[in-house]
N, C-alpha and C positions, 0 to 999 in steps of 0.2 A: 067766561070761565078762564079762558087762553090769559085773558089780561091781569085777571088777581092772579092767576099762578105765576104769570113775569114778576109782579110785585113783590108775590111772595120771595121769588129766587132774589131778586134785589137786590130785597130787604136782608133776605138771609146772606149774600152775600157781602155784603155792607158791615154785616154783624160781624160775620168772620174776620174781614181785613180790620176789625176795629178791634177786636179782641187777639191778634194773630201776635204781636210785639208782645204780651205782657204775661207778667208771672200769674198765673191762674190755679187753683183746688178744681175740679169740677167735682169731684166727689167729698159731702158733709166730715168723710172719716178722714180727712187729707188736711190738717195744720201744719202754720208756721213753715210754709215752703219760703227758702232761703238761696241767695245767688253770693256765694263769696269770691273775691278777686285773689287770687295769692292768699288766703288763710284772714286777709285782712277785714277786719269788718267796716263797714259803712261808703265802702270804696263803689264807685259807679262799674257796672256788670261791663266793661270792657276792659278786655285782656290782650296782650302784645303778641304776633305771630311772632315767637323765637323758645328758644328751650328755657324751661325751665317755671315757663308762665302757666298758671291755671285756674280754673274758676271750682269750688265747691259747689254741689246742689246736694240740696239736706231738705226732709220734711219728715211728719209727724203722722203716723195712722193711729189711729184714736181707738186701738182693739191691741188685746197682746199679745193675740198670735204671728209670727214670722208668717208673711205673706210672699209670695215670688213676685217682685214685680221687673220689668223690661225695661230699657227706655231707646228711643231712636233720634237719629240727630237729623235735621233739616235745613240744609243750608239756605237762603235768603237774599232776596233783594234789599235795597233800602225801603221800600216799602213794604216789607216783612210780608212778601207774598214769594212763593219757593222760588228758587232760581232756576235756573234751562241745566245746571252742572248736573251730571251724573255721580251717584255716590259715590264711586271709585274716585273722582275728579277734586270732590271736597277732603274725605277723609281716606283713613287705613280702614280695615279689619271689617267684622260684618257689622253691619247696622241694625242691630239687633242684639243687646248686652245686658247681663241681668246685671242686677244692681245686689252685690254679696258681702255688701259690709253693715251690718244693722245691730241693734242693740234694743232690750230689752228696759221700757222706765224701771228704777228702783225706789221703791220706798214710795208711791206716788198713790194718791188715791184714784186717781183718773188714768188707768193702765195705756200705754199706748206703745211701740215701735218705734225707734228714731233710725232711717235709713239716711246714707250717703254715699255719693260721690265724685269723682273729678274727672274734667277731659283737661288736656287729654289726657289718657292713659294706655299701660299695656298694651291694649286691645284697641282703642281708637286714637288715632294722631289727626289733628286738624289740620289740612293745609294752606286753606287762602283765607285771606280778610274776611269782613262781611258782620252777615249777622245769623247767629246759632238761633234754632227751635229747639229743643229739647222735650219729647211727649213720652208720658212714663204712663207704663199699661200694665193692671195687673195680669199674672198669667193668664193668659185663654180669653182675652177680652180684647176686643178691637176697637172700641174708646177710650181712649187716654183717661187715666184718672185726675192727672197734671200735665203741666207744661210749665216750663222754666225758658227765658229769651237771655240772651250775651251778644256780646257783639265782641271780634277780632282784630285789633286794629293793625296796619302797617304804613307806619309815620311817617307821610311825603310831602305834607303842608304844615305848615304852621297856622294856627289859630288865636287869633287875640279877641278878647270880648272884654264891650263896656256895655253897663247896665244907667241907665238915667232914670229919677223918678217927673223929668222934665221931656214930657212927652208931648205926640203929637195928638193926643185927645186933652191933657190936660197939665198943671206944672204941679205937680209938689201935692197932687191929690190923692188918688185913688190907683194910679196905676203904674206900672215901671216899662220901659221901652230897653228891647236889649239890640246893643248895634255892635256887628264885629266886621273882622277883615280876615281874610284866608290869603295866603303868601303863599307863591306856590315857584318861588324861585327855585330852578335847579332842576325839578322837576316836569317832564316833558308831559303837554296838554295841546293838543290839535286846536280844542275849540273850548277855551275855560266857562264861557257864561252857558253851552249846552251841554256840555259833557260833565256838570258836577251838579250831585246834588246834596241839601240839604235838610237836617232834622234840627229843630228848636224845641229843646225838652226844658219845663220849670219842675223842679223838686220830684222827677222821675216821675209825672203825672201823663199819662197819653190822651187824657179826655179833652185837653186847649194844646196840643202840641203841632208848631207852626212847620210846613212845609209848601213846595211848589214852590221855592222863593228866587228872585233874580238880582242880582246887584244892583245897587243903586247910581253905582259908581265904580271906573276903573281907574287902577295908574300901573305904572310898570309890574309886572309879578306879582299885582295883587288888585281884588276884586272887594269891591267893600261895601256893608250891608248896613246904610245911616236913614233913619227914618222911614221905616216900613211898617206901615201900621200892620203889616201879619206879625210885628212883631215885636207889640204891647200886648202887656200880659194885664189882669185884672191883682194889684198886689198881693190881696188876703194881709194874713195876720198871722201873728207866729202861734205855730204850733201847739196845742194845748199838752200837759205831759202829766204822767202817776207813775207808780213803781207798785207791782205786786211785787213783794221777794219773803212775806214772811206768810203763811198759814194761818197764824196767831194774832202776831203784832200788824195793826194798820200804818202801812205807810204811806209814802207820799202820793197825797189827795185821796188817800182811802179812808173813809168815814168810820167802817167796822169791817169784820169780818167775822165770814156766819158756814155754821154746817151743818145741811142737813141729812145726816148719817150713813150720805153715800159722797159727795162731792165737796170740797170749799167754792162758800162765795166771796167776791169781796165787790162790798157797794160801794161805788163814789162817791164825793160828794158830788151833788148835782154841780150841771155848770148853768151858766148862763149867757144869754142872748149880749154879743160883743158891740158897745158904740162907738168907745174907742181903743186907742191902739197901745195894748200890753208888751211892752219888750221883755223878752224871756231871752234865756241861752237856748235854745230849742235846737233839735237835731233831722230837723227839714224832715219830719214825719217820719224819722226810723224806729226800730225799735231793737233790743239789744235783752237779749235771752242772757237770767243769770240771775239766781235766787240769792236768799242770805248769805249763807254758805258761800257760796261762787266756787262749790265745789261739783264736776262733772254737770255742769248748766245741759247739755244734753240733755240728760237722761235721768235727774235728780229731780228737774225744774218740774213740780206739779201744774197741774190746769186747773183753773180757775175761773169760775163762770162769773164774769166780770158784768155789772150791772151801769149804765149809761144812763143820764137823763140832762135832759138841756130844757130848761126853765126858759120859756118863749111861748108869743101865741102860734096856734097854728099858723102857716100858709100854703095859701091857696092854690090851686094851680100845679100844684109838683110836691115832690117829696124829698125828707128830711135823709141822708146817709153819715153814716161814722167813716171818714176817711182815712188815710193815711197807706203807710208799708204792713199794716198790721190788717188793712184789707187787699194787702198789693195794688192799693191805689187803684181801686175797683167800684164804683157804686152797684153793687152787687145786690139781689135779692135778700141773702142773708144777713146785711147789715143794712137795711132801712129800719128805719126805726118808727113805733109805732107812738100815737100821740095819746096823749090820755088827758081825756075832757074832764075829769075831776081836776087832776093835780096839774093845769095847765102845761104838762109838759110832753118831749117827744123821750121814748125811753127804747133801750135795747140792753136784751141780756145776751152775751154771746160767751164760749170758752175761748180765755189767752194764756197762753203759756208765760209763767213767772218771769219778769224781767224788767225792764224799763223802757216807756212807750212812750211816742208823739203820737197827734191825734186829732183832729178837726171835724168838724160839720160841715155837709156840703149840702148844699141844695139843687134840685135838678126837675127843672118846671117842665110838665108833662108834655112828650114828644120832641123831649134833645137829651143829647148825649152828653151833652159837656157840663160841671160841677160848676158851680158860684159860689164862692165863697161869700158875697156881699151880705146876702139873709141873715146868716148866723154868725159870721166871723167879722164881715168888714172889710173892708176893703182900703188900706194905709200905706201910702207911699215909704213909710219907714220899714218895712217888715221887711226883715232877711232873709230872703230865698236863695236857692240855688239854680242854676243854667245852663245848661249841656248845649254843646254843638259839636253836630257830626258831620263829616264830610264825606261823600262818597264818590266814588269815578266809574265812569263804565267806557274808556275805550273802546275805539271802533273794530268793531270784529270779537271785542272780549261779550263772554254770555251771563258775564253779573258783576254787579257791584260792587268794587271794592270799597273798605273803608280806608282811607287814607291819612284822616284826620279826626281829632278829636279833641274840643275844652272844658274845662270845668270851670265857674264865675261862682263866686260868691257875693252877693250883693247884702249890706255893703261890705267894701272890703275892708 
């Protein structure tokens, strides 16, 4: 009994740090939860420690009554487990701030709530690096209904990254190898190869994201990261993409659109099983709220119970999910998608908000966490992905993690 209940706590522990970094719903009535940089859209969730800098968090409750909700900040290690700092230590003001700016859908058939807002603000001011939690509670409830992650940065390294599809599993096939240097001239480091660490993000995915890592190589003021196999990725394939924006008219990749006298649907056209490799302009799995009109995309933008289906045979072993920022990059219960033995296919009906959307299949074989793209998408050295790297310090005697460093690669360039 003692030994399942370890297992259990584990397990359940394991769940936690695996889910702790990323934008999360836990509750069905919570869409389209959004992390904006500066107002700007598609910008990676980290923001600069200086005045003026700030991140939006925006979502959707799917009823139209004004709800009170809370939200609290948590500051973080690089491994998105809390830091040792005391609240006074991280920010201002109390840790505990409703959230007072909301809006009513208009004209919509699927009534819902569009709430937001910003740190810092008024009432809370950020002080050090690192990386933000953000858990948002409706009143009187002591599980988060959401959680929103950022990261603070203060710029003392420079970061260069190259991506090759000339790796050390294979050349010019199936996979991309990302190799960078961190320069850290200027800046004072006791002991560079233990005192820093780092995070290797592909296209804001946390389920293959590379850590533990050590240099391969040093030279003066700079530590450099060539041929580490933690740090081949499996390519995939670009993005697959549709646009709801019209009620009426079908647009792109939408087959029709149907209503059944309480909601609009819109069916896709099916897709299919990928062998090779489609080059798209794709938008690294985002997705961009904003109807016909592109007037008040807030609160205008209707929902749309959007209909999936991927023409393939089943496989065995594990299950089919709708990926992308449109699940927050989640293989999530609510978007596995189920397989239907008449019409050989795997199908999902979910509600998305009007806009324009990336979008992939992922595969995930029973008893792992991590997505593969190979099954349904493919896996092609040409596909343009995107590549994050973070850099963090913990000085001796300091009690958390600063972020100090940060790149964005676009592969290819």
């Amino acid at each position: 009994m003692k030994k399942s209940l370890s297992i259990f706590i584990i397990l359940l522990t394991l769940s936690c740090i695996l889910c702790a970094q990323e934008n999360i719903c836990f509750s069905p009535r919570i869409k389209t939860l959004q992390v904006k940089v500066n107002g700007t859209w598609g910008e990676p969730p980290v923001v600069l420690l200086s005045r003026g800098h700030y991140v939006e968090i925006s979502f959707d409750d799917l009823q139209p009554n004004y709800q009170r909700y809370t939200y609290t900040i948590t500051h973080c290690n690089a491994d998105w487990q809390q830091s040792d700092l005391l609240t006074s230590e991280y920010m201002t003001g109390f840790n505990d701030s409703r959230i007072s700016n909301y809006e009513p859908a208009i004209g919509t058939e699927m009534k819902y709530c569009h709430y937001t807002f910003t740190l810092p603000n008024e009432d809370n001011q950020l002080l050090v690096s690192g990386n933000y939690r953000i858990s948002i509670f409706e009143d009187g409830e002591d599980e988060p209904i959401a959680q929103a992650c950022f990261s603070i940065i203060e710029p003392r390294v420079g970061v260069t990254i190259d991506v090759t599809p000339n790796t050390d599993i294979d050349t010019y096939e199936h996979h991309q190898q990302v190799n960078f240097t961190v320069n850290y001239s200027g800046y004072s480091i006791s002991n560079p190869v233990s005192d820093l660490k780092y995070i290797v993000l592909q296209n804001r995915r946390w389920d293959n994201h590379a850590e533990n890592l050590r240099p391969t190589s040093m030279q003066l003021n700079k530590l450099i990261f060539n041929h580490n196999r933690s740090l081949i990725f499996p390519a995939g394939n670009e993005y697959r993409r549709f646009e709801i924006l019209d009620e009426y008219v079908p647009t792109m990749r939408v087959d029709r659109m149907e209503f059944d006298d309480e909601y609009y649907h819109a069916i896709l056209f099916a897709d299919e099983q990928r062998s090779i490799y489609l080059y798209d302009e794709d938008q690294d799995g985002r997705y961009w709220i904003r109807n016909q009109d592109n007037e008040n995309n807030d609160t205008e933008s209707d929902y749309f119970f959007t209909h999936f289906m991927l023409q393939m045979p089943k496989v065995a072993g594990g299950e089919v999910y709708l990926f992308g920022d449109l699940t927050n990059n989640r293989m999530e219960e609510a978007y596995k998608m189920e397989y239907n033995l008449i019409d050989h296919q795997y199908e999902l009906v979910t509600p998305l908000k009007q806009g324009s959307y990336n979008y992939m299949y992922m595969y995930v074989h029973d008893g792992e966490t991590v997505g593969q793209t190979l099954p349904c998408e493919g896996d092609f050295h040409q596909a343009e992905n995107e590549y994050y790297v973070y850099v963090y310090h913990r000085p001796f005697g300091l009690r958390y993690d600063k972020l100090i460093g940060f790149q964005k690669y676009n592969y290819p360039k």
